[in-house]
C-alpha positions as CSV (number, residue, x, y, z in Angstrom):
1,X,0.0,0.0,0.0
2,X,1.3,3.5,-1.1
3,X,1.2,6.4,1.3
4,X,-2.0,8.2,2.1
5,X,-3.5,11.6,3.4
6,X,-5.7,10.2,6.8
7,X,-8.8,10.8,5.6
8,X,-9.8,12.9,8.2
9,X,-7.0,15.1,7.8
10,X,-7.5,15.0,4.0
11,X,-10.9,16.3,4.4
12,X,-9.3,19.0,6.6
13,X,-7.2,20.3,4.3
14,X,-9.2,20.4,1.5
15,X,-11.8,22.6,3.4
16,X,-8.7,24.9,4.2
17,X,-7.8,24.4,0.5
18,X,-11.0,25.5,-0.7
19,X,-11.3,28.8,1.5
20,X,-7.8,30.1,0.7
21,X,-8.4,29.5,-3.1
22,X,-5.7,27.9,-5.1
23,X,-2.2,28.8,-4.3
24,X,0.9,28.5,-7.0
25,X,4.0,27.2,-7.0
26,X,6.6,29.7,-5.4
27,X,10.4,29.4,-7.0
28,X,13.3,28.9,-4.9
29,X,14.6,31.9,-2.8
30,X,10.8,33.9,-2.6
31,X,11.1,34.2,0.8
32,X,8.3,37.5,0.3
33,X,5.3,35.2,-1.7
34,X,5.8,32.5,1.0
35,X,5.9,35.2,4.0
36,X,2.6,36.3,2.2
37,X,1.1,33.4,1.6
38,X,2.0,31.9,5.1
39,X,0.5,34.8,7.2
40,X,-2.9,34.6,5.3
41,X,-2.9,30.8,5.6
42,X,-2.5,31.1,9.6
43,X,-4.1,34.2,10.2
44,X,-7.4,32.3,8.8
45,X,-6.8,29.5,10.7
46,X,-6.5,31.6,14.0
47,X,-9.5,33.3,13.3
48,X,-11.7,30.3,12.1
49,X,-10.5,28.7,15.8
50,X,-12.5,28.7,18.8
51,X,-10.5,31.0,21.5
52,X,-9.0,29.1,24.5
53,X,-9.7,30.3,27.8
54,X,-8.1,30.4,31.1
55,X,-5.0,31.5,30.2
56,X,-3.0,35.2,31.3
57,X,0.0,36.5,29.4
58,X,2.5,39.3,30.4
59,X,5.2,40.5,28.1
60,X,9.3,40.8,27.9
61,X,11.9,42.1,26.6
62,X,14.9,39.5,26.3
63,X,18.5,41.3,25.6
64,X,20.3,39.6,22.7
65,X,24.3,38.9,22.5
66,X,24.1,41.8,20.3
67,X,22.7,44.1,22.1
68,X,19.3,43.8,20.3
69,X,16.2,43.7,22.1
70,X,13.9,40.7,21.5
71,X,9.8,40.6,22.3
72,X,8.6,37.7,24.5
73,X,5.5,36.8,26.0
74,X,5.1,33.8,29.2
75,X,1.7,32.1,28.9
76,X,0.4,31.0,32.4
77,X,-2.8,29.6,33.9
78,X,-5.2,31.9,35.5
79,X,-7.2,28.9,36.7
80,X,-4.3,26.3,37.9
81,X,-1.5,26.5,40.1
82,X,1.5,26.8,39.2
83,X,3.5,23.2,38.9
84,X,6.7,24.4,39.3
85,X,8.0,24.0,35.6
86,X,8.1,25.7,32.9
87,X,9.0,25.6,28.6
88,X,10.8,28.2,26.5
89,X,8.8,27.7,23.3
90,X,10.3,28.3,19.9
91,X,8.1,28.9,17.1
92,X,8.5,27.5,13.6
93,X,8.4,29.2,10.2
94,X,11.0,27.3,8.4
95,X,13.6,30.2,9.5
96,X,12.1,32.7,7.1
97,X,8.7,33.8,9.3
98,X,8.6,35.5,12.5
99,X,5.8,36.1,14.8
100,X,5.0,39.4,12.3
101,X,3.4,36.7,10.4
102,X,3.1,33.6,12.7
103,X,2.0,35.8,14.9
104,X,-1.8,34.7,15.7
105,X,-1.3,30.9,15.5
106,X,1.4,30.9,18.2
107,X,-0.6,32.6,21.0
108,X,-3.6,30.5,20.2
109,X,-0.7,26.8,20.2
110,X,1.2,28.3,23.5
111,X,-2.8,29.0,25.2
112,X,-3.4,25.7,24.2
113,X,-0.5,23.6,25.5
114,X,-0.6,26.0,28.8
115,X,-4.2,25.4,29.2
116,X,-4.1,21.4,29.0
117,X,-0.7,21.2,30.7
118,X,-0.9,24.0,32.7
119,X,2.7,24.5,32.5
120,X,3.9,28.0,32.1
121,X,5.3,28.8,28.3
122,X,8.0,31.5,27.2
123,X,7.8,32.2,23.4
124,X,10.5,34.7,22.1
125,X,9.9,36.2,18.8
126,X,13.9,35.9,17.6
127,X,15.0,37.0,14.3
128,X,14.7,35.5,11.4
129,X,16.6,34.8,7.8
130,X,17.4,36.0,5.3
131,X,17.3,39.4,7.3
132,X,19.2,38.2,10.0
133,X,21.5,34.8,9.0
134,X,22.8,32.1,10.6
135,X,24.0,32.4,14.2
136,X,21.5,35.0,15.0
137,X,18.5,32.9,15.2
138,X,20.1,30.3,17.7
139,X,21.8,33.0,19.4
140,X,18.5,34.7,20.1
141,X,17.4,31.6,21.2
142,X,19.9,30.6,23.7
143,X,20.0,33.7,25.0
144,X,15.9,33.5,25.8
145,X,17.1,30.2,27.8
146,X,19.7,32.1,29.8
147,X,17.1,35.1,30.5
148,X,14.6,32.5,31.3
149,X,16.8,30.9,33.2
150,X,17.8,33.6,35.5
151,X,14.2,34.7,36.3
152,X,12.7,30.9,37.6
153,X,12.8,32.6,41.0
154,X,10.8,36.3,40.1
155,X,8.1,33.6,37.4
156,X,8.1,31.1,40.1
157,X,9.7,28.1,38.7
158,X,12.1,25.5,39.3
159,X,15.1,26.5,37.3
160,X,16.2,22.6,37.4
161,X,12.2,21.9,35.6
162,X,13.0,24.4,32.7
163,X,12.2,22.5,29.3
164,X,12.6,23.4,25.5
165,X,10.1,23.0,22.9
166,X,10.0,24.0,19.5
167,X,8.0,22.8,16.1
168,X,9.5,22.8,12.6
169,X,12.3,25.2,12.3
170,X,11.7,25.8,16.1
171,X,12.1,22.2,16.8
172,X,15.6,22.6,14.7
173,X,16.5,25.6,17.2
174,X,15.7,23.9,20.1
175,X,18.0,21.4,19.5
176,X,20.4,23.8,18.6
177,X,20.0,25.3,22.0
178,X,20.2,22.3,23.8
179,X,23.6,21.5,22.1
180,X,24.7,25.3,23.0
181,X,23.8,24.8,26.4
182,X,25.5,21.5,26.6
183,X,28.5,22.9,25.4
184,X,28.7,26.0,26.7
185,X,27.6,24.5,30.2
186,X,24.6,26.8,30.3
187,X,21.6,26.4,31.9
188,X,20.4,23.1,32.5
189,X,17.7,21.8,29.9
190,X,15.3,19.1,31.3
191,X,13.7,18.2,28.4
192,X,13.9,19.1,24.8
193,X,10.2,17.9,22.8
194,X,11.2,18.8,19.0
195,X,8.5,18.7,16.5
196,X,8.4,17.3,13.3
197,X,11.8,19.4,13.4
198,X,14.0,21.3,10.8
199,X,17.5,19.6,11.7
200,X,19.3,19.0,8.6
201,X,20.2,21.6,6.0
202,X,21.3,18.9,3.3
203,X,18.6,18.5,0.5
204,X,16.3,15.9,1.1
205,X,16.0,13.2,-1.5
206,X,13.2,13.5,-3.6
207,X,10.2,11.3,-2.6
208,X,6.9,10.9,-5.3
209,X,5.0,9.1,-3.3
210,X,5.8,12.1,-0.2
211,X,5.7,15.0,-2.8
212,X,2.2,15.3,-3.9
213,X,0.9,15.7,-0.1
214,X,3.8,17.8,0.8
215,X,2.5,21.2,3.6
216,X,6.3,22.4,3.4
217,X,8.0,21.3,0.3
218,X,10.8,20.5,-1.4
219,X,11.7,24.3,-2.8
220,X,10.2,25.5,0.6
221,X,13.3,24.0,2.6
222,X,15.6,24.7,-0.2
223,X,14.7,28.5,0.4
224,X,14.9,28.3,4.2
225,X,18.1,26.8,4.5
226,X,19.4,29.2,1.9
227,X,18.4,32.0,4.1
228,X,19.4,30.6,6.7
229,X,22.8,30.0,5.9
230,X,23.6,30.8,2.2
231,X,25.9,29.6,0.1
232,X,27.0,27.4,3.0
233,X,23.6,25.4,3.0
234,X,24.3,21.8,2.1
235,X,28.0,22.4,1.8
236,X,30.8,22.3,4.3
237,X,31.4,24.2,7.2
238,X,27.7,24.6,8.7
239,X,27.6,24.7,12.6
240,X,25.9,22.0,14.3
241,X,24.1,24.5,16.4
242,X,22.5,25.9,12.9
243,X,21.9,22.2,11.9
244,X,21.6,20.1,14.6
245,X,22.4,16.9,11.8
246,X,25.5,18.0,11.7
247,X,26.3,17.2,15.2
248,X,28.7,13.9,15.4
249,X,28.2,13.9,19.6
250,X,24.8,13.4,20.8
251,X,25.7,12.4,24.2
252,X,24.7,14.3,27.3
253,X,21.9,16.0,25.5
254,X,18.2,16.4,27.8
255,X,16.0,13.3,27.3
256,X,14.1,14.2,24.2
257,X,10.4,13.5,22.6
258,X,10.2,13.6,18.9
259,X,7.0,13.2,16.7
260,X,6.9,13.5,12.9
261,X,4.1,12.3,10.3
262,X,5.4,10.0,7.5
263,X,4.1,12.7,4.7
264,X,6.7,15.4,5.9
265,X,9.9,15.8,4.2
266,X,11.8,15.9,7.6
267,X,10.9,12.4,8.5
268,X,14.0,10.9,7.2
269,X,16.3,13.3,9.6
270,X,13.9,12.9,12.5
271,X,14.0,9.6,12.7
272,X,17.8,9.4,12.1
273,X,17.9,12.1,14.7
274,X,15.7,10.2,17.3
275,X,17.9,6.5,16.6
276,X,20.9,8.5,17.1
277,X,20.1,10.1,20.7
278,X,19.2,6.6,21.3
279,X,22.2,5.4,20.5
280,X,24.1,7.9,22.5
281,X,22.4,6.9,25.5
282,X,19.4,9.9,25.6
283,X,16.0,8.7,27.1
284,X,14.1,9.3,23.6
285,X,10.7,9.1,22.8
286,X,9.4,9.0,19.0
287,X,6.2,8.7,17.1
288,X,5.6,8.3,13.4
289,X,2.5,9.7,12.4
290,X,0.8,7.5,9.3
291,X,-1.0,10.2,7.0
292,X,0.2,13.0,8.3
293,X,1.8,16.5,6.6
294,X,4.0,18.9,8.1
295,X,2.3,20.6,10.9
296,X,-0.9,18.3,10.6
297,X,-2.3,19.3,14.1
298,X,-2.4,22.9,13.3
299,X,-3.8,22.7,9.9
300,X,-5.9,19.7,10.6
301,X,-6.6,20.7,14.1
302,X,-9.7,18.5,15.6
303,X,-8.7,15.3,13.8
304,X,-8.1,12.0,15.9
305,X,-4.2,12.0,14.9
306,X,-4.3,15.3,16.0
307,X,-5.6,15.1,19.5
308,X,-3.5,12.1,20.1
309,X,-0.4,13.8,19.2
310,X,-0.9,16.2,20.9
311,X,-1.9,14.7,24.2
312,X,1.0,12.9,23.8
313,X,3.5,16.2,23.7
314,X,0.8,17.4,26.7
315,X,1.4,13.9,28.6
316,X,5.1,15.3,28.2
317,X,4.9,18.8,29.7
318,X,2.5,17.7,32.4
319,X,5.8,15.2,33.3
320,X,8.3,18.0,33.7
């Protein structure tokens, strides 16, 4: 049997599909069309979502290695108490889209993890490519871990309970950041959940029977990793903290949880990624989605695969 769309999640997308009207084919390196046709795409599905409740935010500013200034927001429960742990979350957006564009989706996924979990999430709006290249993203990002870090006691958390989470490109980050923090002997990561993650910056090999049901394609990751790192991208010389991949030393990392569908064009490197942690000794646990796209429980939100992924990445958090 051939690889499918779930039906459910078929159906899903084909509503969505049919609301955006038809989209084209963007070439490599239109980082502007996709940015375009990205924040439409997620704006509509913020706005087409039921709002979740229950849940108080107060804003940030996190200083940057540079000296920049970078917007974050912490998500806690107004209803819950507070369990002592807490999640820098790193947003995805294949290194190209920031929260200008992401935006509305993000506060509506940290609400809902925080309001199921009712662990407390940090989500840092740091730069993006091509604007800003290859380290700042991961710099931005470690640095939120440090600043997050060294205000457990003023949030009310146990600095030794302090996770990282991150989906697509933010999944790629976060394990950049856990690698920096390993290395740098930063602040101790408990946990590192990665999701459907961007980790290698090599081309993928070209899959038919993956292609046709492809939510981030083939030219998509070609144009984020150029971005990202330029002329670099799938040559020598990228930094392990860029591409996580690249990394030959997985040991000592946090114990991980990885999830990718089989219809994503990262499940090749998350797999590999999740048998190598293994391997190097890291608690790991994985799940391969059958019929499921890039970023399936956001654009096919309600669906049985879904719901049980994520009460699985909830089952995670409420562990912490």
């Amino acid at each position: 049997m051939t690889l499918r769309l779930d039906p459910q999640v078929k159906a899903k997308l084909t509503a969505l599909s049919d609301a955006l009207g038809p989209s084209e084919d963007l070439p490599v390196g239109d980082v502007e069309a996709r940015r375009e046709s990205g924040h439409r795409m997620m704006d509509h599905i913020a706005a087409t979502t039921a709002p979740v409740e229950g849940v108080d935010t107060e804003t940030f500013t996190v200083p940057a290695s540079d000296g920049a200034q970078l917007a974050a927001t912490w998500y806690r429960s107004s209803t819950a108490e507070p369990p002592g742990s807490a999640v820098l979350y790193l947003h995805g957006g294949g290194m190209i889209y920031s929260l200008e564009q992401m935006g509305k989706i993000y506060d509506l996924v940290a609400r809902r993890y925080v309001a199921a979990s009712g662990v407390p999430i940090f989500v840092v709006d740091y730069r993006v490519a091509p604007e800003h290249p290859d380290p700042t993203p991961v710099q931005d990002c470690y640095a939120a871990l440090v600043w997050l870090a060294e205000q457990a006691d003023a949030l009310g958390f146990d600095r030794s309970r302090l996770a990282v989470m991150g989906d697509s490109a933010g999944g790629g980050l976060a394990a950049g950041v856990c690698l920096m923090a390993r290395d740098r002997g930063g602040p101790a990561v408990a946990e590192q959940l990665l999701i459907y993650p961007m980790l290698d910056d090599r081309p993928a090999a070209f899959d038919p029977a993956v292609a046709k049901h492809l939510t981030w394609n083939y030219d998509d990751n070609l144009t984020g990793w150029g971005a990202l790192l330029g002329a670099k991208a799938g040559g020598v010389g990228v930094s392990r903290y860029a591409a996580p991949a690249r990394a030959t030393d997985l040991r000592g990392l946090p114990p991980a949880y990885i999830d990718v569908g089989d219809l994503d064009i990262f499940r090749g490197e998350d797999i590999d990624y999740a048998r190598r942690l293994a391997d190097a000794g890291v608690p790991t646990e994985f799940h391969l989605h059958p019929g499921c796209p890039h970023a399936f429980e956001t654009l096919a939100y309600g669906t049985d695969v879904a719901a049980r992924a994520l009460a699985d990445r909830i089952r995670r958090l409420r562990s912490l």
